[in-house]
C-alpha positions as a Markdown table, in Angstrom:
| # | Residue | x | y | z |
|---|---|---|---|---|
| 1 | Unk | 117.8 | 283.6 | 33.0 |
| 2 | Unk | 120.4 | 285.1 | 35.1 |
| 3 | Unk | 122.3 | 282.2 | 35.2 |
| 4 | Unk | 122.4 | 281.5 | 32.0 |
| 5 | Unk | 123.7 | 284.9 | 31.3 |
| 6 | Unk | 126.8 | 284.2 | 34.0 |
| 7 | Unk | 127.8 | 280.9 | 32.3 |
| 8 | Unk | 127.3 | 282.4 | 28.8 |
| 9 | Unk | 129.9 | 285.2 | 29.9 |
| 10 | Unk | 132.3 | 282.4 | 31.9 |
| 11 | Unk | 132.3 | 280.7 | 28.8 |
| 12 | Unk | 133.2 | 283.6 | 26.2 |
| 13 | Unk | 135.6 | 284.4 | 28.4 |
| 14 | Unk | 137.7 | 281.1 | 28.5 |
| 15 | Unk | 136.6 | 280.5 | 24.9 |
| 16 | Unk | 138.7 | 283.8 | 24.1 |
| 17 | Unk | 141.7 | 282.7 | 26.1 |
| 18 | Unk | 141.4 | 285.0 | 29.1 |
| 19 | Unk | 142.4 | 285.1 | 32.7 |
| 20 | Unk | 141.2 | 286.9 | 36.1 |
| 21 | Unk | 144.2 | 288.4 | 37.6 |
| 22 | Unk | 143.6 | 290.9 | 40.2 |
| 23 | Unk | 139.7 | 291.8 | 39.5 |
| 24 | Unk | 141.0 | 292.5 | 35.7 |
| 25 | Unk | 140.0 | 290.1 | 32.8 |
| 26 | Unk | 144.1 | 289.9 | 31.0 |
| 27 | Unk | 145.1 | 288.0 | 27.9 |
| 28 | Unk | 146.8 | 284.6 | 28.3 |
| 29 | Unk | 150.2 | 286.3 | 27.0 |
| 30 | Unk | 149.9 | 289.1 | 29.7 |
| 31 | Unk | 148.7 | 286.5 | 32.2 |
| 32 | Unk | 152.3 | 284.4 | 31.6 |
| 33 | Unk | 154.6 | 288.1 | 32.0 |
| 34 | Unk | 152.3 | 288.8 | 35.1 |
| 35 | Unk | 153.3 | 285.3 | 36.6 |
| 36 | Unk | 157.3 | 285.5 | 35.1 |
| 37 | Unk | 157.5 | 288.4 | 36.7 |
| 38 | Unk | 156.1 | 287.2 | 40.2 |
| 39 | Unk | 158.2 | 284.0 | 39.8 |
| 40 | Unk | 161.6 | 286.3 | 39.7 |
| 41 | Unk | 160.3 | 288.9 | 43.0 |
| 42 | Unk | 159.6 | 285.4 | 45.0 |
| 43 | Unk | 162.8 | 284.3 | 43.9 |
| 44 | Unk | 164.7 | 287.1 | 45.1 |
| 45 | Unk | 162.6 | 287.5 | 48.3 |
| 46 | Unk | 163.4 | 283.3 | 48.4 |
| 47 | Unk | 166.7 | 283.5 | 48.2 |
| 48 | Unk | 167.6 | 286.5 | 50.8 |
| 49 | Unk | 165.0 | 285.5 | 53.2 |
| 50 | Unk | 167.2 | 281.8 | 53.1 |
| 51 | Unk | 170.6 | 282.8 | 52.6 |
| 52 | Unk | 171.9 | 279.3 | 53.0 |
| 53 | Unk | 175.5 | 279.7 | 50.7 |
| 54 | Unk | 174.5 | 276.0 | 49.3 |
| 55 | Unk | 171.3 | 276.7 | 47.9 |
| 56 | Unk | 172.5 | 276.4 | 44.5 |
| 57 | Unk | 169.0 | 276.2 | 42.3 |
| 58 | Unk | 165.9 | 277.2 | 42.6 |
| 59 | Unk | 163.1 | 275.5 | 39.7 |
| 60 | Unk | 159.8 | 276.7 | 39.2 |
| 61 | Unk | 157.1 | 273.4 | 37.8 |
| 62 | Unk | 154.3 | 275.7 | 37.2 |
| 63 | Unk | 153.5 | 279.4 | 36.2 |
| 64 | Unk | 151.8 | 280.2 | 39.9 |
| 65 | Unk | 148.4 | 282.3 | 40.3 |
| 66 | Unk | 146.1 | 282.8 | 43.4 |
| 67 | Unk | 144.0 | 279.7 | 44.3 |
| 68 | Unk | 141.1 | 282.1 | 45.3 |
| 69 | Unk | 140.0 | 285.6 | 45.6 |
| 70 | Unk | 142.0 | 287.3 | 48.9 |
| 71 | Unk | 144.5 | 284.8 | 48.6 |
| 72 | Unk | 148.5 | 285.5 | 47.2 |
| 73 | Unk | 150.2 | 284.8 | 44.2 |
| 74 | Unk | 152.4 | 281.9 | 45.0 |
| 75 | Unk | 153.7 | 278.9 | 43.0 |
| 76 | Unk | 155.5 | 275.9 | 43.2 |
| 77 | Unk | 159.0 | 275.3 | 43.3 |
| 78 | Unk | 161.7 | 273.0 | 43.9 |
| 79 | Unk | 164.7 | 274.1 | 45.8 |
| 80 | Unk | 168.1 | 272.3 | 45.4 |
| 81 | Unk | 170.5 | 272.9 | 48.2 |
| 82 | Unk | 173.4 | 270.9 | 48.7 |
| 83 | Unk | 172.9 | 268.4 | 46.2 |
| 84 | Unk | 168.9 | 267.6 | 47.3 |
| 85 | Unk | 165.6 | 269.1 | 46.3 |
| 86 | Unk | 163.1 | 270.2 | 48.3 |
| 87 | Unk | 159.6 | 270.8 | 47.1 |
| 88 | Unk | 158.6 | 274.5 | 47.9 |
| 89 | Unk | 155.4 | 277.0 | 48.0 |
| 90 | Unk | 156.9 | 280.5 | 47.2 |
| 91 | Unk | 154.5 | 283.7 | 47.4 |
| 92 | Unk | 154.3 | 287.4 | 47.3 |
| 93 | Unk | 153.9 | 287.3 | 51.1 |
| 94 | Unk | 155.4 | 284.1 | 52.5 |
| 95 | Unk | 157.1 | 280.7 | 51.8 |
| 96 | Unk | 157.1 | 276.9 | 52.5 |
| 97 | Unk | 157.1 | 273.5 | 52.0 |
| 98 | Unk | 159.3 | 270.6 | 52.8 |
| 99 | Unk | 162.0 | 271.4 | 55.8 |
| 100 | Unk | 164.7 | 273.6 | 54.6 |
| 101 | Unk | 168.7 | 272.6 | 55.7 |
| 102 | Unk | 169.6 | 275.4 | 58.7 |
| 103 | Unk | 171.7 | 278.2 | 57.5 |
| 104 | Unk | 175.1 | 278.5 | 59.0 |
| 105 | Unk | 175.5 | 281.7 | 60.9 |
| 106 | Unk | 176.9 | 284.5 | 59.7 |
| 107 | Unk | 176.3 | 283.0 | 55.9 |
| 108 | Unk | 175.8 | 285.0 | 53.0 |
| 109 | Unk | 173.7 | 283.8 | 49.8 |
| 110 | Unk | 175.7 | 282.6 | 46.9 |
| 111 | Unk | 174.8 | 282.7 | 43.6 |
| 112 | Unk | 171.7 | 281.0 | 42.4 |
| 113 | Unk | 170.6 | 279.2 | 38.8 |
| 114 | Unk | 166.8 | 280.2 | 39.0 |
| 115 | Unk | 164.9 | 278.3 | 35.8 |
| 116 | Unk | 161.6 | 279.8 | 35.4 |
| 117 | Unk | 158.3 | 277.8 | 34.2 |
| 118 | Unk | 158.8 | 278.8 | 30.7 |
| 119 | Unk | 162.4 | 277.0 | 31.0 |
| 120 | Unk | 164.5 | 280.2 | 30.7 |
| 121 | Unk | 167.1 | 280.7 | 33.2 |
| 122 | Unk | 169.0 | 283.5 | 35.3 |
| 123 | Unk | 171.8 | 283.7 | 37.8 |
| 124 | Unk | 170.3 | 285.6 | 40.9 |
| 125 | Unk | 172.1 | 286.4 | 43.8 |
């Protein structure tokens, strides 16, 4: 009986178009802000963190969300430095993915084209 009571409220819940962000049930609207807004902090920490002056773009191919409980926000990402992409896992608390070109010494980040998942697009720097 119990667990028929869990998968009735599991499926109400994605039947109504809902999402588990932190512990709290959101809409699917406020679920998409929560992730724009994530994708444009792990931009900025992205591109300060690697202030390479010919990273040029940075593209995010999904809206990100946690892959469990405990773990971070991240998403996906494809970097373009230099003329060539590299595939990249951005989060609230760390990055990687494919090896990143060494930044010179002493360089400074230029100006970035960031194009979020919902295709709009800022300059960041």
């Amino acid at each position: 009986m119990t667990m028929a009571i869990i998968l009735a409220v599991g499926i109400g819940a994605v039947g109504n178009g809902c999402s588990l962000i932190g512990g709290t049930t959101v809409s699917q609207e406020e679920a998409r802000e929560i992730n724009l807004e994530n994708q444009r902090r792990v931009a900025l920490k992205f591109i300060n963190d690697y202030s390479n002056p010919e990273l040029t773009a940075l593209r995010f191919t999904n809206e990100g969300g946690r892959p469990g409980f405990g773990a971070s926000w991240r998403v996906n990402a494809v970097a373009t430095v230099n003329g060539a992409d590299f595939e990249e896992i951005l989060a609230t608390d760390f990055w990687g993915g494919d090896p990143l070109p060494d930044t010179p010494a002493g360089a400074a980040a230029a100006s970035v084209c960031v194009t979020y998942s919902d295709g709009t697009s800022e300059i960041l720097k």
